[in-house]
RODO-2510 file (C-alpha; in nm, 4 decimals, decimal comma):
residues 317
     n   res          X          Y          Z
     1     x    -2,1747    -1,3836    -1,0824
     2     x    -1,8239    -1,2685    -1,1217
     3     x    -1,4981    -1,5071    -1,1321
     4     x    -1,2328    -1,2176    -1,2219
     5     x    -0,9603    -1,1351    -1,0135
     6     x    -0,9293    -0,8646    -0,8638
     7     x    -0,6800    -0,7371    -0,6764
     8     x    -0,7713    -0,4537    -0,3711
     9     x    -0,4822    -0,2221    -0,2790
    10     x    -0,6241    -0,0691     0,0638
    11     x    -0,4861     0,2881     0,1688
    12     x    -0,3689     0,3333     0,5396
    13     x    -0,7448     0,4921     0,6815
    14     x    -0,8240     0,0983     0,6201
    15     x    -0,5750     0,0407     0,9276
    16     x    -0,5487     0,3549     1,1145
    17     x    -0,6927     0,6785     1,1097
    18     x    -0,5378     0,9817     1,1031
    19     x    -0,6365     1,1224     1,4432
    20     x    -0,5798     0,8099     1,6165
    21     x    -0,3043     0,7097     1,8373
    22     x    -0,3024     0,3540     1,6828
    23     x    -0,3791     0,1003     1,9888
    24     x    -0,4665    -0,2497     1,8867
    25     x    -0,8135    -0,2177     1,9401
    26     x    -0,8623     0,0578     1,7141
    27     x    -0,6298    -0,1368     1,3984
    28     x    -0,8714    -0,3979     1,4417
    29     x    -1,2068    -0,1895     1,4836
    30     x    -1,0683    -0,0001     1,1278
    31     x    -1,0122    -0,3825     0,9720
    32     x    -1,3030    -0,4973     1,0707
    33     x    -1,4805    -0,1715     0,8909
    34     x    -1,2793    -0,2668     0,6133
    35     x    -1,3418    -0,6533     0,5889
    36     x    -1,7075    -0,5651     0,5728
    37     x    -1,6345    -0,4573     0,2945
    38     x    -1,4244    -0,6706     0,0914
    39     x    -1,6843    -0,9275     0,2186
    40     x    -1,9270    -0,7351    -0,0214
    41     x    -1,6734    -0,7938    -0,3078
    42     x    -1,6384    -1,1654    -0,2370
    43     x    -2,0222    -1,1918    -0,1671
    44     x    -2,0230    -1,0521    -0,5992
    45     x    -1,7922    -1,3534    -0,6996
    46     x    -1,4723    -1,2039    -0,7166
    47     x    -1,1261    -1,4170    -0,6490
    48     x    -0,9563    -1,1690    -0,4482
    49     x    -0,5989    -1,0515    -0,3603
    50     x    -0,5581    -0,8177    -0,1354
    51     x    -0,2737    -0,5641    -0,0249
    52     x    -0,2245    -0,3068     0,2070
    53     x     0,0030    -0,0690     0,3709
    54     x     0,2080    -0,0418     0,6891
    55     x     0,3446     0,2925     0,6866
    56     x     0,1730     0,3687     1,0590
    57     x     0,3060     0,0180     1,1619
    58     x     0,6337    -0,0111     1,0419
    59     x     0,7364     0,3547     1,1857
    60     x     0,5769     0,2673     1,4978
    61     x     0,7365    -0,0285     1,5212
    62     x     1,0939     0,1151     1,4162
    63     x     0,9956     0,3870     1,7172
    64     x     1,0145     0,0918     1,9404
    65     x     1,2606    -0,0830     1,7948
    66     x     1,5550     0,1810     1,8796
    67     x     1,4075     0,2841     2,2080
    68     x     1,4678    -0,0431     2,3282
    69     x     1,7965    -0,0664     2,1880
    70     x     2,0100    -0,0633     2,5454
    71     x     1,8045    -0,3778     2,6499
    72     x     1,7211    -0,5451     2,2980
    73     x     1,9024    -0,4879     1,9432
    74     x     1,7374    -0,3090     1,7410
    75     x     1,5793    -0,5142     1,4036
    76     x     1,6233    -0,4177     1,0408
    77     x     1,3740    -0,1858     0,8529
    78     x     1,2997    -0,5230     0,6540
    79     x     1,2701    -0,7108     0,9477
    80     x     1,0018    -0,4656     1,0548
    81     x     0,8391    -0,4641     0,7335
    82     x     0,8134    -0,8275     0,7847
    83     x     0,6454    -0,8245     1,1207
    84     x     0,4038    -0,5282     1,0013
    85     x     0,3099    -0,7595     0,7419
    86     x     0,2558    -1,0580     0,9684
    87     x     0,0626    -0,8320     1,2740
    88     x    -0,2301    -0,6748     0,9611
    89     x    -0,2237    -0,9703     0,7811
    90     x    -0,3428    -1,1445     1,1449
    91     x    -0,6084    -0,8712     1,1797
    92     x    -0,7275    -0,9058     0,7876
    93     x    -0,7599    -1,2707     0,8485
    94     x    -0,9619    -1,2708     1,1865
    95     x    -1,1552    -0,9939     1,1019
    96     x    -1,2643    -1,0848     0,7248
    97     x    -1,3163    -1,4549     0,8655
    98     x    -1,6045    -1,3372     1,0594
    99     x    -1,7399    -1,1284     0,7973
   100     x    -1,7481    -1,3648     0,5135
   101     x    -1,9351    -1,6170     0,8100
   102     x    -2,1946    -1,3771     0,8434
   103     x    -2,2540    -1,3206     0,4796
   104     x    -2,2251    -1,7065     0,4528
   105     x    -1,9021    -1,7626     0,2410
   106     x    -1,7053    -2,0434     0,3351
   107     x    -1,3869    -1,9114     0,1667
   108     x    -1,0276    -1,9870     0,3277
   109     x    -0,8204    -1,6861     0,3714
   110     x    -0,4309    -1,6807     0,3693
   111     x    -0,1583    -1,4541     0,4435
   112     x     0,1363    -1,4780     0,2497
   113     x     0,4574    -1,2925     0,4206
   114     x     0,5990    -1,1483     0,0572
   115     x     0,9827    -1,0529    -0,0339
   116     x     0,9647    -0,8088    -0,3038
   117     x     1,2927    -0,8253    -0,4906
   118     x     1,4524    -0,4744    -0,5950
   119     x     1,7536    -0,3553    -0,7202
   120     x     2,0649    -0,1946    -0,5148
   121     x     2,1244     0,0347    -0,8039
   122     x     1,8040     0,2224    -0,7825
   123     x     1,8849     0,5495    -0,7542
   124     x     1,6514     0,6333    -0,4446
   125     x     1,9279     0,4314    -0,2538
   126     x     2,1317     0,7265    -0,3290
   127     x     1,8516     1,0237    -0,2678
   128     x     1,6430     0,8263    -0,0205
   129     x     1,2585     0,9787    -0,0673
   130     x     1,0224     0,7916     0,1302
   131     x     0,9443     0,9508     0,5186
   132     x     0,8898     0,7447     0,7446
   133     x     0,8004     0,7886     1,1308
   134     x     0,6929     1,1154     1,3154
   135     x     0,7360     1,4681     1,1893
   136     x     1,0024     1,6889     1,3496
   137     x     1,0773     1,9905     1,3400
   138     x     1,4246     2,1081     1,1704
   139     x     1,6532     2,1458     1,5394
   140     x     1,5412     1,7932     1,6314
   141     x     1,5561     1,6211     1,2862
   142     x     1,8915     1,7665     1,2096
   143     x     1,9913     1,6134     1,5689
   144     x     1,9015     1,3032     1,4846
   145     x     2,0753     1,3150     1,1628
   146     x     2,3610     1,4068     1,3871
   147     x     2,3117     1,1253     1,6662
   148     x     2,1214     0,8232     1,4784
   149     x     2,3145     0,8856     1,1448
   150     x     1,9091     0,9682     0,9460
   151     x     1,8577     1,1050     0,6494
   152     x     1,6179     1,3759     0,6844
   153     x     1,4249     1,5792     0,4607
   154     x     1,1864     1,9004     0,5035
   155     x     0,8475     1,7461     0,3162
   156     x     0,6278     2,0533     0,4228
   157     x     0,8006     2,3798     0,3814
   158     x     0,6595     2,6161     0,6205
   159     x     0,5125     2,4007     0,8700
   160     x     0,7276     2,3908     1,2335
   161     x     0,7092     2,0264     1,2501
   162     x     0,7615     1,9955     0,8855
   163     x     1,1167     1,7311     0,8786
   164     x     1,0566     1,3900     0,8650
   165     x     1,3399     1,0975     0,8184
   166     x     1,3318     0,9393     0,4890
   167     x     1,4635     0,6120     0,3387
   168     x     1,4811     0,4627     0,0129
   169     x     1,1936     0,3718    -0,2038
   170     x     1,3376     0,1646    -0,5141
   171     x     1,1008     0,0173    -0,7658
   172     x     0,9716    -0,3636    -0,7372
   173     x     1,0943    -0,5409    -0,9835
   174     x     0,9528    -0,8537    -0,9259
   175     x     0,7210    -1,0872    -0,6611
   176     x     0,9302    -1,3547    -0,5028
   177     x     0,6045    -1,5409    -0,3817
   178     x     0,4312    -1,4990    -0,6781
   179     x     0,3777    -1,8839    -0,7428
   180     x     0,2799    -1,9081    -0,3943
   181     x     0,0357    -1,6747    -0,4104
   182     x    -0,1257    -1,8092    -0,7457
   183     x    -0,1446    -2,1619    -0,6527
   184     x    -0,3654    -2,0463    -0,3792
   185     x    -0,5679    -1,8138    -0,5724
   186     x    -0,6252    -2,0905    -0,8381
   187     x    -0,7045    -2,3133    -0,4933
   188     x    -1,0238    -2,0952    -0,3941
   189     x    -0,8457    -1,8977    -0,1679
   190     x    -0,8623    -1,5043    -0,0638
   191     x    -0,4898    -1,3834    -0,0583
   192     x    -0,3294    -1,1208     0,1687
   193     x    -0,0304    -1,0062     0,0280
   194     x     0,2805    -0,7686    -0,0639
   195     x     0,1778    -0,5945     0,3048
   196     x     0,3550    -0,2470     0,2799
   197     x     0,4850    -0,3020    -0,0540
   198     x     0,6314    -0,6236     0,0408
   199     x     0,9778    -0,6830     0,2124
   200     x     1,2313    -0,5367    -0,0037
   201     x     1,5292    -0,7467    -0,1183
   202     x     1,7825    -0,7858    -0,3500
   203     x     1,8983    -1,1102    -0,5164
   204     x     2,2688    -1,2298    -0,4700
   205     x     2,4868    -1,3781    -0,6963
   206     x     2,4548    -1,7285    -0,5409
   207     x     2,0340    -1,6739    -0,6255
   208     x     1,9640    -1,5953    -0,2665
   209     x     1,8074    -1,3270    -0,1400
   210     x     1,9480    -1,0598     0,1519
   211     x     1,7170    -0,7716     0,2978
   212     x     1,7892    -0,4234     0,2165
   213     x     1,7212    -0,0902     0,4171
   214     x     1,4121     0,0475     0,1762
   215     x     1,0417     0,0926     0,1788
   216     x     0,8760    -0,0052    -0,1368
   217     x     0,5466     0,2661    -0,2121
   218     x     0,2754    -0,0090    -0,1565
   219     x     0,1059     0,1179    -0,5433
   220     x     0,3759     0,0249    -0,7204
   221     x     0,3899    -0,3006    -0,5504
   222     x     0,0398    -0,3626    -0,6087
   223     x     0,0904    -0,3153    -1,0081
   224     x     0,3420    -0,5830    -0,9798
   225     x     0,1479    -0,7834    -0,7508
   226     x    -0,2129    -0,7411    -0,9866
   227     x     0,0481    -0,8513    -1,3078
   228     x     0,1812    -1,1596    -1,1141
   229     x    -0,1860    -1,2898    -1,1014
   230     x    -0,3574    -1,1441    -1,4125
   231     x    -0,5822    -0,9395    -1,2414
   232     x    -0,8893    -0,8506    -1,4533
   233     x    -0,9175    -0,5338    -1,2219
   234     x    -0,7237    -0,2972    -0,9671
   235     x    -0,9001    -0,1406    -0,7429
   236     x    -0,6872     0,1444    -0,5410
   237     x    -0,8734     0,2199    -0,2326
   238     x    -0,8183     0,5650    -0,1026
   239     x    -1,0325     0,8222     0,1626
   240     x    -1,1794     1,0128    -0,1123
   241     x    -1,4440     0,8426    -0,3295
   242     x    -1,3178     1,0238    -0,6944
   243     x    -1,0298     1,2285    -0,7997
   244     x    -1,0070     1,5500    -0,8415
   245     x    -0,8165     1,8688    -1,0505
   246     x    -0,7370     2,1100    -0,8111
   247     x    -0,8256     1,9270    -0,5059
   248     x    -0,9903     2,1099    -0,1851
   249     x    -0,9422     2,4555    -0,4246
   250     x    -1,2140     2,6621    -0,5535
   251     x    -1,2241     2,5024    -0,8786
   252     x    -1,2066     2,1763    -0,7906
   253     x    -1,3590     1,9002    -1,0442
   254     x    -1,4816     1,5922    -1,0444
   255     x    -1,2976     1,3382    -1,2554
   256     x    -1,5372     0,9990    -1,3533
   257     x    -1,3343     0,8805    -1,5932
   258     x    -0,9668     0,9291    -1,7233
   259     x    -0,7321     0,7648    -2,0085
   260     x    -0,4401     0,6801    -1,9855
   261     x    -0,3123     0,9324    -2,1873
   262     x    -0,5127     1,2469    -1,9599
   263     x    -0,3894     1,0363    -1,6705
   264     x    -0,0290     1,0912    -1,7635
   265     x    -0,1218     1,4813    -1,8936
   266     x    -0,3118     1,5781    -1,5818
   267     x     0,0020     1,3981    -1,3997
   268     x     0,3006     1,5871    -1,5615
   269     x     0,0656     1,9407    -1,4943
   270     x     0,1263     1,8244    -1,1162
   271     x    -0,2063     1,7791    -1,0310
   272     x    -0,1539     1,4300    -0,8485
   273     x     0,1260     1,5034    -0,5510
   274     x     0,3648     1,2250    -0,4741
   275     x     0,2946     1,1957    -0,1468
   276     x    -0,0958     1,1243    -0,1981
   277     x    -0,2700     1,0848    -0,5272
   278     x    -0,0136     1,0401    -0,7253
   279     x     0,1082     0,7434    -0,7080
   280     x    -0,2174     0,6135    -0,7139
   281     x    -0,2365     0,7649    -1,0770
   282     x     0,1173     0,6175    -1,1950
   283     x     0,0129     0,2378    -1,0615
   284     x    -0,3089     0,2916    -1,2152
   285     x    -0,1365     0,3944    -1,5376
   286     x     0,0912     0,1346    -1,4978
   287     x    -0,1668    -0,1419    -1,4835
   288     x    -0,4071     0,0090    -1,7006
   289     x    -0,1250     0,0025    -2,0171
   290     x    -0,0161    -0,3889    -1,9221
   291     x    -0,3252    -0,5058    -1,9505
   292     x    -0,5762    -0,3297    -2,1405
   293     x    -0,8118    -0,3355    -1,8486
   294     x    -0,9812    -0,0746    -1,5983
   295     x    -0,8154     0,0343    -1,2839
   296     x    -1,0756     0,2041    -1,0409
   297     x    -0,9756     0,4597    -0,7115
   298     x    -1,2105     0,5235    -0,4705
   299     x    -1,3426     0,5768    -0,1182
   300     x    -1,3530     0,2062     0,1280
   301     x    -1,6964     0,2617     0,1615
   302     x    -1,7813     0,2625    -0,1776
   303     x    -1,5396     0,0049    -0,3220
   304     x    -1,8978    -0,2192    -0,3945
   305     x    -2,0091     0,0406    -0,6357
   306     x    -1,7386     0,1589    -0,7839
   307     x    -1,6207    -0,1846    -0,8810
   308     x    -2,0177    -0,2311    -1,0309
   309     x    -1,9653     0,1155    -1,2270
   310     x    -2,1572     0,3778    -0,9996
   311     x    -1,8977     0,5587    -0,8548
   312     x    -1,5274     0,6072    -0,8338
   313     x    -1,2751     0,7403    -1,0826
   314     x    -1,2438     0,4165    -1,3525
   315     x    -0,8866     0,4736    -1,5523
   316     x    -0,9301     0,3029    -1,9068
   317     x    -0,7258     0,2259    -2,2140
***
């Protein structure tokens, strides 16, 4: 049996679906889906950390948050990331408790609420890239440029509702909770965190840290967050079980395995978009080249298997 680490980076089907409106009940009915199956994982003898992300959540959320504005203020986009990260890692922990019960694991399970320090000179605070919220189409996003002060981009050309707003995404540079997080791996315990890439901050001159208006891309984060524990594995979970060249065209293929170095080729040939697969591929990369070791991407419902061998696209040295 197993003792690695491995760290889990769930994609947002794990937490709502597409076609769904996003009510409570169905955010828990899609955790408890996925705790079944992380339950699996632990069931093999794996020390786990997982992370997840928010992105439904924290635009929801923000949605609320400035409607309500006349009677309430209005929080901080790090405040929000904060409470997103507190309201799934709830629904992780209730929902994976039961499951581990029923497969008769007696493992504690903790949340940790993580600050991800960046820096204030990353240049996506000066061409903000990550959308965030609903999709508009170009009158209305261009009024609320106008009215709310948003920076809005078109991300699909051609579609009406094809403008979305769009914030900054700097890189993580490092895990403020990191020693938090491996004392209670080391302790026997499951670890939620980094929830939406973390809550992004930046560290003052006096060695405290202040919130800043970002979104950190939840990949990236869980590199940094699989290197602060010396993961033996990353597993990316995703809605499709392999990757693909050409995906959804005529010549589509199947990709089992990948190097590092086709990784980064098949990458550059803009095969892996940046708003899906592709960062997916760079984190990958990224972890792959630290430590020497496998990162897998694959479907929820076949994380089991892939992490045994059977499935799944493994990325190797």
């Amino acid at each position: 049996m197993s003792r690695e680490v491995l760290v889990i980076a769930l994609g947002g089907n794990a937490i709502k679906q597409a076609d769904q409106r996003g009510t409570t009940e169905e955010q828990f009915h899609n955790v408890d889906v996925t705790a079944k199956q992380i339950a699996k994982i632990a069931k093999a003898g794996y020390r786990l950390v997982v992370t997840h992300g928010n992105g439904p959540q924290a635009g929801a959320l923000l949605i609320q948050q400035e409607e309500s504005d006349a009677l309430v203020p209005a929080q901080t986009l790090a405040v929000c990331g904060a409470m997103t990260q507190g309201q799934v890692g709830w629904m992780m922990q209730n929902r994976l408790g039961f499951r581990l019960k029923q497969e008769g694991i007696k493992t504690p399970i903790c949340t940790v609420v993580t600050q991800v320090e960046v820096s204030d000179q990353d240049p996506d605070f000066r061409d903000p890239s990550k959308p965030v919220g609903p999709f508009y189409t170009k009158e209305e996003a261009l009024h609320l440029a106008k009215t709310k002060g948003y920076v809005v981009k078109e991300v699909k050309p051609g579609i009406e509702k094809g403008w979305r707003r769009v914030v900054p995404s700097p890189e993580p540079v490092d895990i403020v909770e990191k020693e938090s997080i491996n004392d209670l791996l080391n302790g026997g315990v499951i670890v939620i965190a980094s929830g939406g890439g973390g809550i992004p901050v930046k560290k003052n001159g006096d060695g405290s840290y202040s919130g800043v208006e970002a979104v950190i891309d939840k990949d990236r984060a869980g590199f940094k967050l699989a290197q602060a524990v010396k993961a033996d594995k990353f597993l990316i979970l995703t809605d499709v079980e392999k990757v693909y060249l050409n995906f959804n065209k005529p010549e589509q293929k199947v990709l089992d395995r990948l190097t590092v170095k086709e990784s980064e080729a098949h990458l550059e040939e803009g095969h892996f978009l940046a708003g899906s697969m592709g960062p997916k591929i760079e984190a990958a990369i990224r972890f792959v080249r630290w430590s020497g070791k496998e990162a897998i991407i694959t479907s929820l419902d076949k994380a089991l298997e892939a992490v045994e061998g059977k499935t799944g696209t493994h990325i190797l040295p």
